[in-house]
C-alpha positions in Angstrom: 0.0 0.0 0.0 2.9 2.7 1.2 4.4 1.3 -2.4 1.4 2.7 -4.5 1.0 5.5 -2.5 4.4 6.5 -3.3 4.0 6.0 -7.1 0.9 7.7 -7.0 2.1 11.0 -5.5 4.6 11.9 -8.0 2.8 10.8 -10.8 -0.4 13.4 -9.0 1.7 16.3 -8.5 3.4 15.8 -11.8 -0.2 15.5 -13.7 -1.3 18.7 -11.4 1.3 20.8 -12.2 1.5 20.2 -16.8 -2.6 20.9 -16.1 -1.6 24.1 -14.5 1.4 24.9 -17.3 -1.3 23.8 -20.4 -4.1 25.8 -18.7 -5.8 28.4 -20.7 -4.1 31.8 -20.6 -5.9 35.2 -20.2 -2.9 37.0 -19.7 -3.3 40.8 -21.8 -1.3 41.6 -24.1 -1.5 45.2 -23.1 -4.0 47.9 -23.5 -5.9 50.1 -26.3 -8.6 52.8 -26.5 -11.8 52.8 -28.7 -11.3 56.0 -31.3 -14.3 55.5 -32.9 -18.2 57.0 -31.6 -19.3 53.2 -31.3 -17.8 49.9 -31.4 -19.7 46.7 -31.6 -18.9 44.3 -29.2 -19.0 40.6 -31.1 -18.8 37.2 -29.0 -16.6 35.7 -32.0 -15.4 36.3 -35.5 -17.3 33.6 -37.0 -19.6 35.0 -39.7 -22.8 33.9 -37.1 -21.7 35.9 -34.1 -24.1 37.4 -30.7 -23.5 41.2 -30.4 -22.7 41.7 -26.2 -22.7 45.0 -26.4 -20.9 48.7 -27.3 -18.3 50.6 -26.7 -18.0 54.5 -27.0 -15.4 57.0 -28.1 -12.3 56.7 -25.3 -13.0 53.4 -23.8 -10.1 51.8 -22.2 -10.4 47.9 -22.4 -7.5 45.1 -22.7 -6.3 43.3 -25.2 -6.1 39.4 -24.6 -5.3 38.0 -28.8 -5.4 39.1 -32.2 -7.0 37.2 -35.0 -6.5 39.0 -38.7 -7.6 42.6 -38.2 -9.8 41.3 -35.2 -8.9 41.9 -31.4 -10.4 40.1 -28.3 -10.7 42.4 -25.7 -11.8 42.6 -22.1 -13.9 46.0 -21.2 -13.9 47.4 -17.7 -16.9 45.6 -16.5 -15.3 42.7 -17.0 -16.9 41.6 -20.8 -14.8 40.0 -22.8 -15.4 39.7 -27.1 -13.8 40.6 -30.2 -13.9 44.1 -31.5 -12.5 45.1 -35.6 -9.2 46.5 -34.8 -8.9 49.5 -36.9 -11.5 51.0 -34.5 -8.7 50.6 -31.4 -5.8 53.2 -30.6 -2.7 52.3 -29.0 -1.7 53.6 -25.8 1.1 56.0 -27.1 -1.1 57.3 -30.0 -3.4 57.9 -27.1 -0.8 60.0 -24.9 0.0 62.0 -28.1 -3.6 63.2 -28.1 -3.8 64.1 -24.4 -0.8 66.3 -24.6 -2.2 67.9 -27.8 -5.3 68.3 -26.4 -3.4 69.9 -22.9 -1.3 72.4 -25.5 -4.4 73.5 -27.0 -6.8 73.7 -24.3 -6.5 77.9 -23.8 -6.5 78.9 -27.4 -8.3 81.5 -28.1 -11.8 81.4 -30.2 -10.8 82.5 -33.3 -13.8 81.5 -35.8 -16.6 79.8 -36.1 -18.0 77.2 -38.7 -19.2 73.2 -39.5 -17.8 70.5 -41.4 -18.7 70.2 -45.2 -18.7 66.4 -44.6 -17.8 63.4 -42.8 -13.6 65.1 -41.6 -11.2 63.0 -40.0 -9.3 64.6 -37.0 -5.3 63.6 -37.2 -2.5 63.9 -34.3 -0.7 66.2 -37.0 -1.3 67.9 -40.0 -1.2 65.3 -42.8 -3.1 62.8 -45.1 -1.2 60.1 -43.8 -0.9 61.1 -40.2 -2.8 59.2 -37.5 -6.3 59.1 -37.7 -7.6 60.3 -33.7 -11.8 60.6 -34.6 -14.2 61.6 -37.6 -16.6 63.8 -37.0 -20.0 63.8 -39.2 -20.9 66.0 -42.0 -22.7 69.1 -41.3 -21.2 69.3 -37.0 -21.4 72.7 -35.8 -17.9 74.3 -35.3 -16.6 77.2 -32.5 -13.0 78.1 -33.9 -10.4 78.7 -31.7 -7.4 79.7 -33.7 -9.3 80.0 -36.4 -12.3 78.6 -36.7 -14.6 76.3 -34.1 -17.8 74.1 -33.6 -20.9 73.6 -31.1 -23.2 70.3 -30.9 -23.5 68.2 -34.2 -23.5 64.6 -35.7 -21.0 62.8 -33.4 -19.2 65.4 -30.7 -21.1 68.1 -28.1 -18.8 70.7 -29.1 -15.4 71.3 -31.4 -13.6 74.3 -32.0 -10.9 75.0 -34.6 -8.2 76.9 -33.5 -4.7 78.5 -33.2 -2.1 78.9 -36.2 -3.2 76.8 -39.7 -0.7 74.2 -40.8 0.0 73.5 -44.0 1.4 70.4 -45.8 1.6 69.9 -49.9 -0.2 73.3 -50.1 -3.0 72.3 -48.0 -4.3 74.9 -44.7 -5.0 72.8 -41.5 -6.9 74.0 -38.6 -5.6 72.4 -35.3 -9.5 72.1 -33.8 -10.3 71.2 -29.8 -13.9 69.7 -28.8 -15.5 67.1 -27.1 -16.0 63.1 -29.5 -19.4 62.0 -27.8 -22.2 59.4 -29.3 -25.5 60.9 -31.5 -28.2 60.3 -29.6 -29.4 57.1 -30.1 -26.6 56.0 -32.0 -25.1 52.6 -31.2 -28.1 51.3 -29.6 -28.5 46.9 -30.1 -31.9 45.8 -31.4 -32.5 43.0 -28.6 -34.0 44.0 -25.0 -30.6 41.7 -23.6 -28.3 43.6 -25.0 -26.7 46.3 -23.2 -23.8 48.4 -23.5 -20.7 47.7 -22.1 -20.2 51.5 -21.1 -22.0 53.5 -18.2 -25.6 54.7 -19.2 -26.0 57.8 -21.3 -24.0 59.8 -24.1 -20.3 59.3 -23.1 -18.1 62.7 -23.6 -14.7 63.2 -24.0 -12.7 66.3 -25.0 -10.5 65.8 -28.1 -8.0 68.0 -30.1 -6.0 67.8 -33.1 -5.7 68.7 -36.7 -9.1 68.7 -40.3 -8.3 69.8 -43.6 -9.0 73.3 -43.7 -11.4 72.8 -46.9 -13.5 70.9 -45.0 -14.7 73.6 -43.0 -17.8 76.0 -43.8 -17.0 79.1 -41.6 -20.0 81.0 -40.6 -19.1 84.5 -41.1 -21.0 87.1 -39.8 -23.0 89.3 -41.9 -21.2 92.1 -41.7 -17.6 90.5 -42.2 -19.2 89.0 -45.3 -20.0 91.8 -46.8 -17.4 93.8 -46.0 -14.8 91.5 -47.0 -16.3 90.6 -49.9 -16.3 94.3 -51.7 -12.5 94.1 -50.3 -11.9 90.6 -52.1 -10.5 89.4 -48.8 -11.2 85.8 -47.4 -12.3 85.8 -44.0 -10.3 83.5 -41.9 -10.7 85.1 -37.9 -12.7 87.7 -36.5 -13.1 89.3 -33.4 -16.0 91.1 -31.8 -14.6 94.9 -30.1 -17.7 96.3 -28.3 -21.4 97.0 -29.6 -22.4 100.2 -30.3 -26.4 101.0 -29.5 -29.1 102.9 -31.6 -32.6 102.8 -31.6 -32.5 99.9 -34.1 -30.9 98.1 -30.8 -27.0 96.8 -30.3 -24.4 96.2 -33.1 -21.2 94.6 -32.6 -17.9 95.9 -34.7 -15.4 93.6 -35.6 -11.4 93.2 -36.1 -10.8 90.7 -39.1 -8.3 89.0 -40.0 -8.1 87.5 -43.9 -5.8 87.1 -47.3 -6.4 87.7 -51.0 -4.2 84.4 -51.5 -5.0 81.1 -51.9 -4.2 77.8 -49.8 -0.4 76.9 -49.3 0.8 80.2 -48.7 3.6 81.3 -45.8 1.4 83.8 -44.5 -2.1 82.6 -41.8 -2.8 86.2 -42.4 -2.3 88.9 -44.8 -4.7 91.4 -43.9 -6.6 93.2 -40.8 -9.9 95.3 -41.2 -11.9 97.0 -38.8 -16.2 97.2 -39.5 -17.7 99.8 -37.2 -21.3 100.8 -37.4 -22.2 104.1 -38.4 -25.4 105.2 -36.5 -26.5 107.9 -38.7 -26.5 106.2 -41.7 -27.3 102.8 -40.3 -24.5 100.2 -42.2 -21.6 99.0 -41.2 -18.0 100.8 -42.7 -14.1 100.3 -42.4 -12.6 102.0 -40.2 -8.8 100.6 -40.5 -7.3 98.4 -42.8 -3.3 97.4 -42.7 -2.5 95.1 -45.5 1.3 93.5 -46.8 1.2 91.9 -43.5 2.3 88.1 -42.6 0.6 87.1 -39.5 0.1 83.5 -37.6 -2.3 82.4 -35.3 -3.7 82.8 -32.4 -4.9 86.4 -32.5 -5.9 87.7 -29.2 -7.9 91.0 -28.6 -8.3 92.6 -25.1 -7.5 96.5 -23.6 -3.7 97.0 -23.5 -3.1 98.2 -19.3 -4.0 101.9 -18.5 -5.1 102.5 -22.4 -8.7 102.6 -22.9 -8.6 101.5 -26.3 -9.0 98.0 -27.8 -5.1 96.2 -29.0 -4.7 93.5 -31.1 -1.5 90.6 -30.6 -0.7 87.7 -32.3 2.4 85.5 -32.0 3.8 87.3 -35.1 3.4 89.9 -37.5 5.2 92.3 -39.5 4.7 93.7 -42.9 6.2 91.7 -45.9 8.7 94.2 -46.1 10.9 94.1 -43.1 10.0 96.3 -39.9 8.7 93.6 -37.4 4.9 94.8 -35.5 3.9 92.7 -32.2 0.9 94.9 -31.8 -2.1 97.0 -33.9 -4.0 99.8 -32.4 -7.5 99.9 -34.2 
């Protein structure tokens, strides 16, 4: 009997421990982030497949395997399924959009606008550079360099802003807003099937760079005109004070433009000032500097124990030579 028992024992432990080295590993191969408004979550990659669930713009889940261009994941509720890669950011690609988001989170308003049509937002200004979100055609934009946004298909709010970029004579905006799920959006048709996310539109502030083009800006009236008997295209303006009549309270602008296409060295070119005349009810220029070469951001506030309005941007001078930090409407 002691003879078995000491046969046995060894061959136990030895069968014990090769089912404890062969046992199924859920070890994660690290971590990702959703980038896209909505993810389906699928319990395989088989063509018939259960949906479990959804995951929303920013969603931090780990990756356990990779099959193809198809990761399984586990969420932070503990689901685990298999997601289509493409729609997963890495966690450096990730950092790089915090920090550009952090750089860019005081820019100034400098426009405002929508998206022409379905615009990717990229770490950097560039065809080929990282693709970060996609806002939907037609989103509502609050500039802040210079152009922005303001609720729309697929974010609560975006702004464009600071300096334009330009790469193979293409203007980029470097835009800031916030990549949230349409209402309804995302939503499983089966009473079982939840999201994997908290309850409710998920929002989380975003930054980084659109094709210019892709941008309607929604000038004001009065810039329109006016810069259209100029021949100037708008690009930033800026609203000084109001002036009141009996027909009620009209704002004057500071506007910043160029007679030049895409591509060029130059955000800026030009700066115009529309004040409104009371007597004769319409809006006129009241100061115009041109030959200039200007960047982005422009900020506009009252320069300290001067009543009057200044204007400052990062740099300006005219085209030829003699450098000017500041303009005095």
């Amino acid at each position: 009997m002691k003879r078995k028992l000491l046969v046995a024992v060894p061959i136990l432990c030895l069968v014990a421990l090769l089912a404890w080295f062969f046992r199924p590993k859920h070890e994660s191969l690290g971590v990702a982030y959703v980038s896209e408004r909505s993810v389906t979550l699928w319990s395989g990659v088989a063509q018939v497949r259960e949906q479990l669930g959804v995951l929303l713009y920013g969603d931090r889940v780990e990756v356990l395997a990779r099959r193809n261009d198809n990761v399984k994941v586990r969420t932070a509720v503990g689901v685990t399924g298999w997601v289509d890669g493409r729609y997963l950011t890495e966690p450096e690609l990730w950092q790089r959009s915090a920090k550009l988001l952090e750089q860019a989170k005081f820019l100034p308003v400098q426009a405002r606008g929508r998206t022409k049509a379905t615009t990717n937002l990229r770490v950097a200004p560039g065809r080929t550079e990282p693709r970060l979100y996609q806002f939907g055609r037609g989103a509502e934009l609050e500039n802040l360099g210079p152009c922005g946004c303001r609720l729309g298909a697929g974010f609560r709010r975006e702004g464009i802003f600071r300096r334009r970029r330009r790469n193979q004579e293409e203007d980029w905006f470097l835009v800031r807003g916030v990549a949230t799920r349409p209402p309804g959006e995302g939503v499983v048709r089966n009473s079982a099937i939840t999201t994997t996310t908290q309850p409710g539109d998920q929002t989380i502030p975003i930054a980084g760079w659109v094709i210019a083009r892709f941008v309607s800006l929604d000038v004001p009236d009065a810039v329109r005109e006016g810069t259209n008997s100029a021949n100037v295209r708008p690009l930033a303006w800026f609203e000084l004070n109001r002036v009141t009549d009996p027909d009620g309270d009209h704002p004057q602008y500071l506007v910043a433009g160029t007679r030049s296409p895409e591509g060029q060295p130059c955000d800026f070119t030009t700066l115009r000032v529309f004040t409104w005349n009371a007597r004769k009810s319409r809006y006129e220029t009241a100061y115009s500097e041109n030959n200039l070469c200007g960047a982005f951001p422009i900020q506009v506030g009252k320069a300290p124990r001067v009543s009057r309005n200044f204007v400052s941007t990062s740099w300006m001078a005219p085209r030829k030579n003699a450098p000017i930090t500041s303009t005095k409407p």
